[in-house]
C-alpha positions in Angstrom: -61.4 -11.4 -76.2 -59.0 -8.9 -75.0 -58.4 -8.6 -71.6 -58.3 -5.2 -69.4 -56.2 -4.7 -66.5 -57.1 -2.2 -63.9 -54.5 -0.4 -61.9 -55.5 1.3 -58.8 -52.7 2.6 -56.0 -53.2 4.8 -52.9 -50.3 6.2 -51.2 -51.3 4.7 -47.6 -54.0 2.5 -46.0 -56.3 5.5 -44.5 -56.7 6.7 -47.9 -59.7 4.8 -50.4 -59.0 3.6 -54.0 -63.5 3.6 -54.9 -63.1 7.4 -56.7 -60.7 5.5 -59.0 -62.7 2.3 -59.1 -65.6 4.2 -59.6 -64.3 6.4 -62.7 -62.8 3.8 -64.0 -65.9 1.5 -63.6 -68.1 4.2 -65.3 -65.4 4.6 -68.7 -65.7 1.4 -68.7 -68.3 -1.0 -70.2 -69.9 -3.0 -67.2 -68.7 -6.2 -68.9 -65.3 -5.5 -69.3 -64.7 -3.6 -65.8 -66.4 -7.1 -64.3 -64.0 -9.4 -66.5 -60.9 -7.1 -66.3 -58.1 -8.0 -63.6 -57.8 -5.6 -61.1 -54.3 -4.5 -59.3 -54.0 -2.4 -56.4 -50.9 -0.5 -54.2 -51.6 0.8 -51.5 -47.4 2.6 -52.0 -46.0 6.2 -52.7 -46.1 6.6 -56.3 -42.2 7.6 -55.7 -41.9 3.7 -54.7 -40.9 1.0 -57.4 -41.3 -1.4 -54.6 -44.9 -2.4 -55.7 -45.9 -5.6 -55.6 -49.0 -5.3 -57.7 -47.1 -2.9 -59.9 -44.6 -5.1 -60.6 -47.2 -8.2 -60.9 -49.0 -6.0 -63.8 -45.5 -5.2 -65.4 -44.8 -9.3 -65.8 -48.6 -9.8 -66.8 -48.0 -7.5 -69.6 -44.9 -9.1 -70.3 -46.3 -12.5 -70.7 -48.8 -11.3 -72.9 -51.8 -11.7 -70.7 -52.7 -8.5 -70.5 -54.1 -6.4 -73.9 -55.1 -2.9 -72.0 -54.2 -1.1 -68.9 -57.0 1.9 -67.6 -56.0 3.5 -64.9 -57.2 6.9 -63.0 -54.1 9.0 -63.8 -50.7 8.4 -64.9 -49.5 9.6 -61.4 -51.6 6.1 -60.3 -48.7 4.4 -62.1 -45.9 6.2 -60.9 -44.5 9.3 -59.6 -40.8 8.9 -61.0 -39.9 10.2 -64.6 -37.7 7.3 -65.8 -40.3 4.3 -64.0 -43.1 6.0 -66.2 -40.9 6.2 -69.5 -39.9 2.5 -69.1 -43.9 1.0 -68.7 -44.6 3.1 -71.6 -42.0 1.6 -73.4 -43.5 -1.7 -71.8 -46.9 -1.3 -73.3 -45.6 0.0 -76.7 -43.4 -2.7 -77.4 -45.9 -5.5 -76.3 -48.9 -3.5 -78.4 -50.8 -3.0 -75.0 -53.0 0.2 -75.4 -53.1 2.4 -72.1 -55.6 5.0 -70.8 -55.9 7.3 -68.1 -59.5 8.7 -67.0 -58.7 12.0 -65.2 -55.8 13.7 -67.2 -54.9 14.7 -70.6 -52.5 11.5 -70.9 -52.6 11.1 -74.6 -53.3 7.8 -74.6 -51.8 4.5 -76.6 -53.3 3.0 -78.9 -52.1 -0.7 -78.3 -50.7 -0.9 -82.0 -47.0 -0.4 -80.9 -46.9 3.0 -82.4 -43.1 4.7 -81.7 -44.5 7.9 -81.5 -47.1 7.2 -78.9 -44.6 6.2 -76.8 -42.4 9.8 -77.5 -45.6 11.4 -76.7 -46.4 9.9 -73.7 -42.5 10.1 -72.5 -43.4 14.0 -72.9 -46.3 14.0 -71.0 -44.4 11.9 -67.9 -41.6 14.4 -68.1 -43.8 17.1 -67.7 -45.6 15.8 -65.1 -42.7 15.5 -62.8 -41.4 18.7 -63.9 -44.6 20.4 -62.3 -44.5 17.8 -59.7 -40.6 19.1 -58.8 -41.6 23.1 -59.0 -44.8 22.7 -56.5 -41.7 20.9 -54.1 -39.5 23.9 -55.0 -42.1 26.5 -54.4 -43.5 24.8 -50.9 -39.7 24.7 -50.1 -39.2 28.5 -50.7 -42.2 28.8 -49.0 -40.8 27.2 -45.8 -37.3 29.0 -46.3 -39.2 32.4 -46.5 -41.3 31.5 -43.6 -38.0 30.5 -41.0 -36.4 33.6 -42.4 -38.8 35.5 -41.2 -39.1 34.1 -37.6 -41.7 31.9 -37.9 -42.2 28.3 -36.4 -43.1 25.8 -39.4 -44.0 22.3 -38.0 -44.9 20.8 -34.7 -43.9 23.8 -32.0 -42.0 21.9 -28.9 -44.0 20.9 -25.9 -44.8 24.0 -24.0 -45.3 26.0 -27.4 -47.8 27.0 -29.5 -48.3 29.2 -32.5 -50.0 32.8 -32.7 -52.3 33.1 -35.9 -49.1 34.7 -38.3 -46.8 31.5 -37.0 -44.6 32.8 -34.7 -43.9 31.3 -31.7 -45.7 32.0 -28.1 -45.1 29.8 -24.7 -47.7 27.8 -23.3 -46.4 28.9 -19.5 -48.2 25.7 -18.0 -47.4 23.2 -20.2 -44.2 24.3 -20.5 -43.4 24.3 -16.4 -45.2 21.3 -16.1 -42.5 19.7 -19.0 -39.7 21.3 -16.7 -40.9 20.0 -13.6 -41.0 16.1 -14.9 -37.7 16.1 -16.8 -36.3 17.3 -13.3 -38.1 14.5 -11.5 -36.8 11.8 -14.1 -33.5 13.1 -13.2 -33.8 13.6 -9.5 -35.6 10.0 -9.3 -33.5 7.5 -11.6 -35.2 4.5 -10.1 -38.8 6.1 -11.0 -39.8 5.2 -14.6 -40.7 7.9 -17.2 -44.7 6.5 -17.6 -45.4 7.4 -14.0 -43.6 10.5 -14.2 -45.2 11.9 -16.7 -48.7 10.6 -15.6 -47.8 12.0 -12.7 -47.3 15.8 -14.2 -49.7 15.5 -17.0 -47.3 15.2 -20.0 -46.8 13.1 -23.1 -44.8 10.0 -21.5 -43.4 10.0 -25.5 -42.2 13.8 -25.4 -40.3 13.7 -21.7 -38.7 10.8 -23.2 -37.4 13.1 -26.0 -36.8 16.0 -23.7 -34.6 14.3 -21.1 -32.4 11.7 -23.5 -31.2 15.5 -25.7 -28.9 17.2 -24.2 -30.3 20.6 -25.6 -33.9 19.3 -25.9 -32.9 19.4 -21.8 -31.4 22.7 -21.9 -34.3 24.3 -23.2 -36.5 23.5 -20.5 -33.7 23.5 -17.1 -32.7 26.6 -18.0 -34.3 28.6 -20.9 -31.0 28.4 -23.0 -31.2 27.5 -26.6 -29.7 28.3 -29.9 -32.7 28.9 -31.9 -33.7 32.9 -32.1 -37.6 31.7 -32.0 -37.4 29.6 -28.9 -35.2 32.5 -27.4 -37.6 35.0 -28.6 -41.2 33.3 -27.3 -39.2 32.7 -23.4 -37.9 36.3 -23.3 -41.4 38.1 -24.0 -42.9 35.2 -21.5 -40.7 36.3 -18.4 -39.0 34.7 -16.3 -40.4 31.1 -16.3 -38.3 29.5 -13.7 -39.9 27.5 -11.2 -36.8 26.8 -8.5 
């Protein structure tokens, strides 16, 4: 009897691997899904570091394993040359390999050469995409900054208007001034109280007072970034002395 091998993989433990079970359990006949061994990552797809990846790898290499079904060939792996090599894995020990939710042309299991050159296509073009949505989101960014606008978290006291540019949130951002001056003026007082005491994130005054120009921004308004310059001047004076 031949036996299947499942391979599931989510990137990080908040995320749920039953849409791929569940495909894979419906391609599947009931018997052989409940008979097949099931691996599962929970790992970036850029990782080799994969415990149950690298299990399934040595299973196939022992010759324990006679087909791998998994959801997509991004399931296996993210990286060009670790996809190329399991192909090469499966063709040269006549494993046959399927993917249920892309056009992965699929091997056969008969160790056919140009299955393998097929599927090495298919993995290079699926990075390739995977490397021009990075480039575009990239530009993206780029164009955005260029432009003026904030991408990211804005610093404490900041927000973001509806186009992304950066405003001041006037209380917020006196009440961060206030308790970085208070950590300074009171060495012996520790930064929890503080900023209990002033209503801010104990983890952000902790930033704010240990960066020299983290401080800046907030004692005095000065920075080197046209954005933060630009949301204080259109605020007004926001001194509290």
């Amino acid at each position: 009897m031949d036996t299947t091998a499942v391979y599931l993989r989510v990137s990080t433990g908040a995320q749920s691997t039953d849409r791929q079970r569940s495909e894979i359990e419906d391609f599947l006949d009931g018997d052989v899904f409940a008979e097949a061994e099931v691996y599962v990552d929970v790992a970036s797809g850029a990782s080799d570091s994969r415990p149950e990846f690298t299990r399934l790898s040595e299973d196939i290499e022992s010759g324990e394993i006679d087909h791998v079904v998994t959801y997509e060939m991004s399931r296996l792996s993210r990286r060009l040359t670790t996809t190329a090599d399991f192909i090469d894995l499966c063709v040269e020990n006549e494993v046959a390999l399927t993917t249920t939710n892309d056009g992965f042309p699929n091997l056969t299991g008969d160790g056919n050469v140009g299955d393998a050159l097929i599927g090495k296509l298919f993995g290079w073009l699926m990075e390739f995409e995977l490397q021009m949505i990075r480039e575009r989101v990239q530009s993206g960014v780029t164009r955005a900054i260029e432009a003026g606008k904030w991408v990211g978290r804005p610093p404490y006291g900041f927000t973001t208007d509806n186009k992304g540019y950066l405003v001041i949130d006037i209380e917020d951002y006196l009440a961060m001034q206030i308790a970085v001056e208070s950590v300074l003026l009171n060495p012996t007082k520790s930064v929890n109280s503080i900023a209990r005491t002033y209503g801010v994130p104990q983890s952000s005054l902790d930033r704010v007072y240990k960066d020299e120009e983290r401080r800046e921004l907030y004692l005095s308004g000065e920075t080197d970034d046209e954005r933060l310059s630009t949301a204080l001047g259109e605020a007004g004076p926001v001194r509290v002395n």
